[in-house]
C-alpha positions in Angstrom: 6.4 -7.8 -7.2 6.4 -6.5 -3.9 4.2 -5.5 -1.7 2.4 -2.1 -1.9 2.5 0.6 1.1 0.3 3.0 1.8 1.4 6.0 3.0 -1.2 7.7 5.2 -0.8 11.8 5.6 -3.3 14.2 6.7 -2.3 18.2 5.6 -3.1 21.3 6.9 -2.0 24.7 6.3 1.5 22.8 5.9 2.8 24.9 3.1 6.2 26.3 5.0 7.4 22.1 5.5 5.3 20.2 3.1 7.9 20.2 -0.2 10.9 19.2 2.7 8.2 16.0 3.1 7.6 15.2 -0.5 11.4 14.8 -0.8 11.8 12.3 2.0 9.2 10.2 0.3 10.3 10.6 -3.4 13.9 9.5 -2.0 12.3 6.3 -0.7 14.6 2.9 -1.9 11.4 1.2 -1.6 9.0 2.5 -4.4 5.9 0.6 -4.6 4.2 2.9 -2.7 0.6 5.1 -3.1 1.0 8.3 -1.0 -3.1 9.0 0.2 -2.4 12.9 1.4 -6.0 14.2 2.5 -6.2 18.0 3.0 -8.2 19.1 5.7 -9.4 22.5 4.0 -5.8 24.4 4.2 -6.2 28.2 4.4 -2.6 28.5 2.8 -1.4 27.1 -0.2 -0.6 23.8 0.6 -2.9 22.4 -2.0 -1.2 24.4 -4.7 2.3 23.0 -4.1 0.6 19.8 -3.6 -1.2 19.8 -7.1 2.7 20.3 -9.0 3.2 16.9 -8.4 2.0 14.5 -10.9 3.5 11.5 -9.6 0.5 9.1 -10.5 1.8 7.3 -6.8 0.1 10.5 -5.1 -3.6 10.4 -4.2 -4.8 13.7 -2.9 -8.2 14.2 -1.6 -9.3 18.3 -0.4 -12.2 18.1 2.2 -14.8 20.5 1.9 -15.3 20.5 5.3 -12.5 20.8 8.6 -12.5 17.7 10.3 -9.0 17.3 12.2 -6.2 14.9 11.5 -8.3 11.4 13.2 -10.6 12.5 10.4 -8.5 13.3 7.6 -6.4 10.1 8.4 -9.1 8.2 8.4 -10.0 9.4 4.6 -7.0 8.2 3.6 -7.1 5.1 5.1 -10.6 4.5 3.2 -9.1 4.9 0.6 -6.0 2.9 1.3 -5.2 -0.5 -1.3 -1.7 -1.3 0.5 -0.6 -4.3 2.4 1.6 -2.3 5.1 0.1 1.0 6.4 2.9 3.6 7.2 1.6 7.4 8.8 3.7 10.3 8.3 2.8 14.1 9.0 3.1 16.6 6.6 6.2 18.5 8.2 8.1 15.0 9.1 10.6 13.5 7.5 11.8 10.0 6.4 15.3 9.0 6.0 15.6 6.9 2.6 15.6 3.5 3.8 12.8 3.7 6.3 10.0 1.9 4.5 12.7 -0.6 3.2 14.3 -1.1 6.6 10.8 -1.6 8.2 8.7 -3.9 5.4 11.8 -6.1 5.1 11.8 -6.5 9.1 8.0 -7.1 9.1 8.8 -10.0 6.5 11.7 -11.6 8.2 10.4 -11.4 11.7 7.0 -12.1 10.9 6.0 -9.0 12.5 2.3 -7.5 12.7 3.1 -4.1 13.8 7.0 -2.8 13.9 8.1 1.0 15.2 11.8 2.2 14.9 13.7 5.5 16.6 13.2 8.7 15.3 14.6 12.0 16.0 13.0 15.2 17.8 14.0 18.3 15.9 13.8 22.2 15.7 11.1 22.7 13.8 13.3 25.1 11.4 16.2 23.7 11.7 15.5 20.2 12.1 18.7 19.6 14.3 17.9 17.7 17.3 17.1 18.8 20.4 16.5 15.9 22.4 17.9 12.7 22.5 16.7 10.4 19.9 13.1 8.5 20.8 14.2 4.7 21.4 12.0 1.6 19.9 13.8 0.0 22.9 11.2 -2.4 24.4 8.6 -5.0 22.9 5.6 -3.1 23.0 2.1 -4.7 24.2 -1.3 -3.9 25.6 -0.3 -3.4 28.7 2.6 -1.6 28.4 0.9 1.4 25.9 -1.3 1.7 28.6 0.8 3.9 30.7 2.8 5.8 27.4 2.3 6.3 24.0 6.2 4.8 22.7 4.3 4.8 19.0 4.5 7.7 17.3 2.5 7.8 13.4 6.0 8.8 12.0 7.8 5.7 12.7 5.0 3.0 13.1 4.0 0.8 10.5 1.6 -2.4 10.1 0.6 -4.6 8.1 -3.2 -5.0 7.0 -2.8 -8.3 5.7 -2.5 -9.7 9.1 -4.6 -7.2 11.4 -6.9 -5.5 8.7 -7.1 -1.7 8.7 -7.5 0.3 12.1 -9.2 3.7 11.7 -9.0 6.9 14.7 -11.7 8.0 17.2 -12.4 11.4 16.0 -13.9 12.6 19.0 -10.8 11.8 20.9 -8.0 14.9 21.1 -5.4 11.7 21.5 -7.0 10.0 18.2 -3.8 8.3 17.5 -3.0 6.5 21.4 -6.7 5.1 20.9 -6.0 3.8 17.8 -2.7 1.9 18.6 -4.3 0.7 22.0 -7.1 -0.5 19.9 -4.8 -2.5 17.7 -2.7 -3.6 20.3 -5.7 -5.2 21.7 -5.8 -7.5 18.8 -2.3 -8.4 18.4 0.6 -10.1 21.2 2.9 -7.3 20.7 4.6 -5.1 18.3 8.3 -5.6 17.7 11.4 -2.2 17.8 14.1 -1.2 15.5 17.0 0.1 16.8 17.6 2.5 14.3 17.0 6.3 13.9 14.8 6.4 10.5 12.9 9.0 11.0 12.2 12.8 11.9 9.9 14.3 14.2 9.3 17.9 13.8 8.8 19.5 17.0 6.2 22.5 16.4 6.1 25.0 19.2 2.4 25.1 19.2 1.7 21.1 19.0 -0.9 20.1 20.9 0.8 16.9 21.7 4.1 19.3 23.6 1.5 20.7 25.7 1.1 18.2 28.5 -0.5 20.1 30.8 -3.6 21.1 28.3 -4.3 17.4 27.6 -4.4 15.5 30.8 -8.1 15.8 30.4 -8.5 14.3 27.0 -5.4 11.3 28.8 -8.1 10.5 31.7 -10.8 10.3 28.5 -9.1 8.0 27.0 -8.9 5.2 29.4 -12.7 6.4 30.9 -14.1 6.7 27.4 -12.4 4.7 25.1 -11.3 2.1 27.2 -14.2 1.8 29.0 -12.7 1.6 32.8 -13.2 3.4 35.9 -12.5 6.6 37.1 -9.5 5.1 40.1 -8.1 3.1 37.0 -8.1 5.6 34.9 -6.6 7.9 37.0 -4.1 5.7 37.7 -3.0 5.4 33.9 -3.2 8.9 33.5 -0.4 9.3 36.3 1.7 7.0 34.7 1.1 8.5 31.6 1.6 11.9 32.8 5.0 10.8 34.3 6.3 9.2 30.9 5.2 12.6 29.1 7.4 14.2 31.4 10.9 11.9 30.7 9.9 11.6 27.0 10.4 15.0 26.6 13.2 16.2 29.3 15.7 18.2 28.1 18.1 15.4 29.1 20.5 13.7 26.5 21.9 11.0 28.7 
């Protein structure tokens, strides 16, 4: 038998992409999977589409209350029985072989924590329009200190080895507090040279919107971290320079 994912998606209002989502999962190779989708008090129908699927694999939870995605992540991962924990939005996309690609490298390499390229799309069109994000380094500690290179949509690990890590949810950069956190405990997490996933790039994100969140950056080294203002400055420069080349307009 093999082991079971856990697919980890928060929703809200996420009716217009949601279905698009559904179909990347459903079209898995790997199929031992439970898909934990917690909805975090939609105001469209997104529960509605969400309730035609009777797939016994999907676990949907509706909060009563809005919490954000740290929060409704963290529901799911509560609620999580899987070995490998995999996070995916509810407007991104997998390609078919992305949790067979990535479970079979954990198992071969003896990998912890592996992440893999994905592609940066028009939100409506989901064509690219930037160069394909590369898992081209070893990441460590050290290294995510100065820029976030994992992204939920194509990171996975496995609990087995590391247990389950769970999101600040006071933190407006939940999910590079959670990976530092886990990178803390672990040597390093290993990349996959291939494109396996799809980021959808929504015009109001609040992770395209470097210039609001420099703030809640410098938080998350003063705060989280626990270091001082000069060092965390200095990580927020760096970080604030590797926002800037992750997402240039340049494809070479």
């Amino acid at each position: 038998m093999k082991d079971l994912v856990s697919i980890i998606t928060p929703s809200y209002n996420s009716a217009e992409f949601i279905e698009e989502t559904i179909h990347s999962v459903f079209s898995q190779t790997y199929k031992n999977w439970e898909w934990l989708i917690t909805d975090d008090l939609s105001r469209d129908n997104t529960v509605e589409i969400l309730q035609k699927y009777t797939d016994p694999r999907i676990k949907l939870k509706v909060l009563k209350q809005n919490g954000g995605a740290g929060n409704a992540r963290n529901k799911s991962l509560e609620r999580a029985q899987g070995r490998y924990i995999a996070f995916l939005d509810s407007d991104d996309l997998w390609y078919p072989e992305y949790l067979e690609t990535m479970i079979n490298y954990m198992q071969e390499n003896n990998a912890e924590l592996v992440y893999c390229n994905y592609s940066r799309c028009d939100e409506y069109t989901m064509q690219p329009v930037l160069k394909d994000f590369e898992a081209d380094i070893i990441v460590t500690f050290s290294n995510l200190l100065k820029t976030c290179r994992l992204a939920p949509v194509s990171t996975m690990y496995d609990t087995q080895r590391v247990g389950k890590f769970f999101f600040p949810v006071k933190s407006k950069r939940e999910d590079h507090v959670m990976w530092l956190n886990l990178l803390k405990e672990i040597p390093k997490g290993y990349p996959i040279q291939r494109t396996l996933a799809k980021y959808r790039m929504r015009e109001n994100s609040v992770s395209r919107k470097k210039k609001n969140i420099i703030k809640d950056q410098y938080l998350v080294y003063r705060d989280f971290m626990g270091y001082s203002t000069v060092k965390s400055l200095y990580y927020t420069a760096n970080w604030a320079v590797n926002g800037f080349l992750k997402y240039s307009k340049i494809f070479n």
